[in-house]
N, C-alpha and C positions, 0 to 999 in steps of 0.2 A: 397832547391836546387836552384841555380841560374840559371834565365829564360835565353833559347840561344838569343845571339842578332841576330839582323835580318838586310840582306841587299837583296836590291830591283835594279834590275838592267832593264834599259831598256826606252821605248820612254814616253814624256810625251809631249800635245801637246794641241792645243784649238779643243773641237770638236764643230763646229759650224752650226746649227740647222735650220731648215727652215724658224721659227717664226725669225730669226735674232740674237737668246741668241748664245754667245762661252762661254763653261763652260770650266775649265781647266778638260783635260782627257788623258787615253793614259791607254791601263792595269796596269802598270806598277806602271803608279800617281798614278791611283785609289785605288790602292793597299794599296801603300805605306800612303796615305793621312788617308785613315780607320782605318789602325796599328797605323797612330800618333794619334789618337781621340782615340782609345781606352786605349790608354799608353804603346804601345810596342817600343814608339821611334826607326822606323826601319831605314839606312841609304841608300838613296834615290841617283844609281848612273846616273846620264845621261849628257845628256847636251840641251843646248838652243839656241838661235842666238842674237846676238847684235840686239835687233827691240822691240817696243814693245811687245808683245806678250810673247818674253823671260822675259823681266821684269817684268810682268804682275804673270807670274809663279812663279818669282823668289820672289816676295814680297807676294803674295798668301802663299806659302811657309815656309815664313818667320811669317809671323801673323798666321800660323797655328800651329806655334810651330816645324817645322821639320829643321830637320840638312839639311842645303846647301851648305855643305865642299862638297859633292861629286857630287853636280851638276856642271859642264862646262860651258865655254862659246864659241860660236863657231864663229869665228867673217866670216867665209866664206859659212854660209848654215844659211837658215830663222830659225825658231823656227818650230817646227811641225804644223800640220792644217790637220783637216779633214772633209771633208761636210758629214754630216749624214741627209741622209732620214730616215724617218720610214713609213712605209706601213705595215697595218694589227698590229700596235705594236712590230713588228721586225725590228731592224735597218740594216740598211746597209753603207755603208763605200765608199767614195773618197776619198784616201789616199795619201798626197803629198811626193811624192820622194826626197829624197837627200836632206834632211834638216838635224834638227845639230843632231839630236839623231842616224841617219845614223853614224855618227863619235863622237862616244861615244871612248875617250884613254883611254889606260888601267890606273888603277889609280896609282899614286905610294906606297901607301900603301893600300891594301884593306883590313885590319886588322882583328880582330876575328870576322868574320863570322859564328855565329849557323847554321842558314838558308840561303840560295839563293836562290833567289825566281828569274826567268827570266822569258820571253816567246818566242814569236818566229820572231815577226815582226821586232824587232829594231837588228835581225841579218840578213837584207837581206843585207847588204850591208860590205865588208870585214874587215873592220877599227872595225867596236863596236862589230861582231864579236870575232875578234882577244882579244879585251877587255874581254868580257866575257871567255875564255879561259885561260889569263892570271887571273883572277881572281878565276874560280879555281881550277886553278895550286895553289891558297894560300889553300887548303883543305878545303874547307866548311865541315860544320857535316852533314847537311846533303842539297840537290839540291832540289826543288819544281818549276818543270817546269808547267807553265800553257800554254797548247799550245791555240795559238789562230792564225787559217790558215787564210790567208785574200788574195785575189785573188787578184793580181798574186804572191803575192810576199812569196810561200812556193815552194817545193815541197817534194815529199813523203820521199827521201831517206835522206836528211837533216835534218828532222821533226824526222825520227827515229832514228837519228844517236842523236839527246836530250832527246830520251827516254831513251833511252842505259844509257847515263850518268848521269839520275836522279835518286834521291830516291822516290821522291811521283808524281806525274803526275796527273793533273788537264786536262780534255777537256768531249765535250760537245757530245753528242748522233752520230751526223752527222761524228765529228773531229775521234772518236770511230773506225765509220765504214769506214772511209778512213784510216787509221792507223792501220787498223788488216789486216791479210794474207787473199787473199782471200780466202781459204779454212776454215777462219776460221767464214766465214759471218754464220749468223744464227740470228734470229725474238728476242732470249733470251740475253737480256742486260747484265744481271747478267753472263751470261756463255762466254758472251764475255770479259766481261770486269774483270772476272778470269782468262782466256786463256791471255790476252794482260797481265796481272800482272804477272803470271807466266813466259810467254814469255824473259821478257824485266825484270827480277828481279825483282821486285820496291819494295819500304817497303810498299805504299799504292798508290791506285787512286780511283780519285773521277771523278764520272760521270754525269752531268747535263742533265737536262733530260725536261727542261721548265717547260711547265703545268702539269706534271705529277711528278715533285720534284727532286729529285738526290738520288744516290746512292754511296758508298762508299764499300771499302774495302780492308782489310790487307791478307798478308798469313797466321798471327794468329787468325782472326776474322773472323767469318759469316757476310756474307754482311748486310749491313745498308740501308733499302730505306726512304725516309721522305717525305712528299708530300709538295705543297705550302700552303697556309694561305686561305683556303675557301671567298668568297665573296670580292676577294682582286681587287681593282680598280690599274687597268696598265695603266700609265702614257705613258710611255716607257721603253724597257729591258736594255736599254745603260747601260752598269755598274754594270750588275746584276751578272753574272759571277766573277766579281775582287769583288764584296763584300762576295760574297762565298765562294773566293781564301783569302781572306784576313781572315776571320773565320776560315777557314779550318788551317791557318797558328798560329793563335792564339791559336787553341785545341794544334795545333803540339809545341809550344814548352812548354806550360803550362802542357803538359801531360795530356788533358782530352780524356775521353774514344772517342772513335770513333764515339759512338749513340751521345754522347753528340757534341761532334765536327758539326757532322752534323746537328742534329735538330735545335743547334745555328746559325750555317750557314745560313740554309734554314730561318729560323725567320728573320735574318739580309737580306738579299737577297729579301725576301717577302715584306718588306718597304722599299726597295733600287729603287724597279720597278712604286711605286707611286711617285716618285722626278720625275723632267725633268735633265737628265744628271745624270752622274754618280759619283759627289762630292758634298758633301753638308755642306757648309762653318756655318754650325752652332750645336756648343757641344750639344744643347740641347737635337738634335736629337741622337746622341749615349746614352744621358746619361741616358734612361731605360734599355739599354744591362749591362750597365758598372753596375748597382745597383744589375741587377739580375742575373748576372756572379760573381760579386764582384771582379770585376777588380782595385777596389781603390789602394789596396796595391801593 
């Protein structure tokens, strides 16, 4: 059966670090850059700004092997930027407004689409929005929204108006408990996070959960919990979530079971958190997943 293709929509940007490193990032990149290393060649939609920084992405891009027919060029908004602190090993986010992935066009062809993978940040503004809508309006099979809320720029009744219209839905313990009714708050993960899949239809959602692993589940399956990697050395989290969205995408179109979805997930994820940043410009590192998934073919 032929694997569905994959497109990725959404901000890509430098996230630039205290020690002085900007690694290229953005959900979205991140995403998109781990599906090209593993050989899902997914089509990567955004845009960039005439400045370095876009060029920088855009040749990054290029020597990684990924399609840049659907990245933009914005000749009137910088390229994205973000300053990331980390404290305690959790990052946090200064996030620059109104650059080019803010005005993401719709494309003129967004062609067959298996998956759509978006999230939530590079539709605070009306223009990549509207793109995303027009896109799909072309029917994707199926929506994998990974919400990822970032102060200021969500809020509640937007956030669940892309649940509504996803099929699998990706967010983290916190994103969880802002996202459910309040009536429906309660201590038990698993029981929320079947109320929210029932709620809001989905075929699946997967819940991150940090130090204590992720959890998953369908309306045909018993939940999945997996824990992290014992004695594991944390760099920093940047990126640890989009390498779990990116696994999780790879079970989904490859057809592997759920447990199996997640445990690779969580394995991928568990070495994502030793890097500084959340791209890692060298094959090497995928290619013990790729040996022991058998992703060659």
């Amino acid at each position: 059966m032929k694997t569905p293709s994959i497109c990725i929509f959404g901000e890509v940007l430098l996230d630039c670090f205290p020690d002085g490193r900007q690694i290229l990032g953005g959900a979205p990149f991140n995403v998109a850059w781990n599906l090209q290393a593993f050989g899902a060649a997914p089509r990567f939609l955004s845009a960039v700004g005439t400045d370095e920084a876009g060029e920088r992405i855009r040749s990054g891009m290029v020597e990684w092997g990924m399609d840049t027919s659907g990245l933009q060029t914005d000749p009137d908004h910088p390229t994205g930027r973000v300053e990331v602190s980390v404290h305690n090993g959790e990052p946090s986010y200064d996030i620059l407004l109104d650059c080019a992935y803010d005005f993401i066009r719709a494309p003129k062809d967004a062609g067959d689409c298996g998956v759509l993978y978006h999230g939530t940040l590079a539709l605070r503004r009306p223009v990549s929005a509207a793109a995303l809508q027009s896109i799909k309006a072309s029917t994707p099979h199926q929506v994998f929204l990974d919400v990822n809320l970032r102060e200021p720029w969500w809020s509640r009744d937007a956030a669940l108006t892309l649940v509504t219209e996803a099929d699998w839905v990706k967010l983290n313990r916190d994103e969880l408990l802002r996202l459910s009714e309040p009536d429906d708050a309660r201590t038990d993960m698993i029981d929320l996070a079947r109320t929210f899949l029932d709620r809001h239809q989905l075929n699946g959602i997967v819940v991150t959960l940090g130090e204590a692993g992720a959890l998953a589940l369908t309306p045909e399956t018993e939940p999945v919990l997996v824990a992290p990697q014992p004695a594991l050395e944390v760099v920093d989290t940047v990126g640890a979530g989009d390498a779990f969205a990116s696994v999780t995408i790879l079970g989904i179109t490859r057809g592997w079971p759920l447990a199996t979805t997640l445990e690779r997930a969580q394995s991928f994820a568990s070495l994502v958190v030793g890097q500084r940043g959340a791209t890692v410009a060298d094959p090497e590192f995928y290619r013990p997943f790729i040996d022991r998934w058998g992703l060659h073919s």
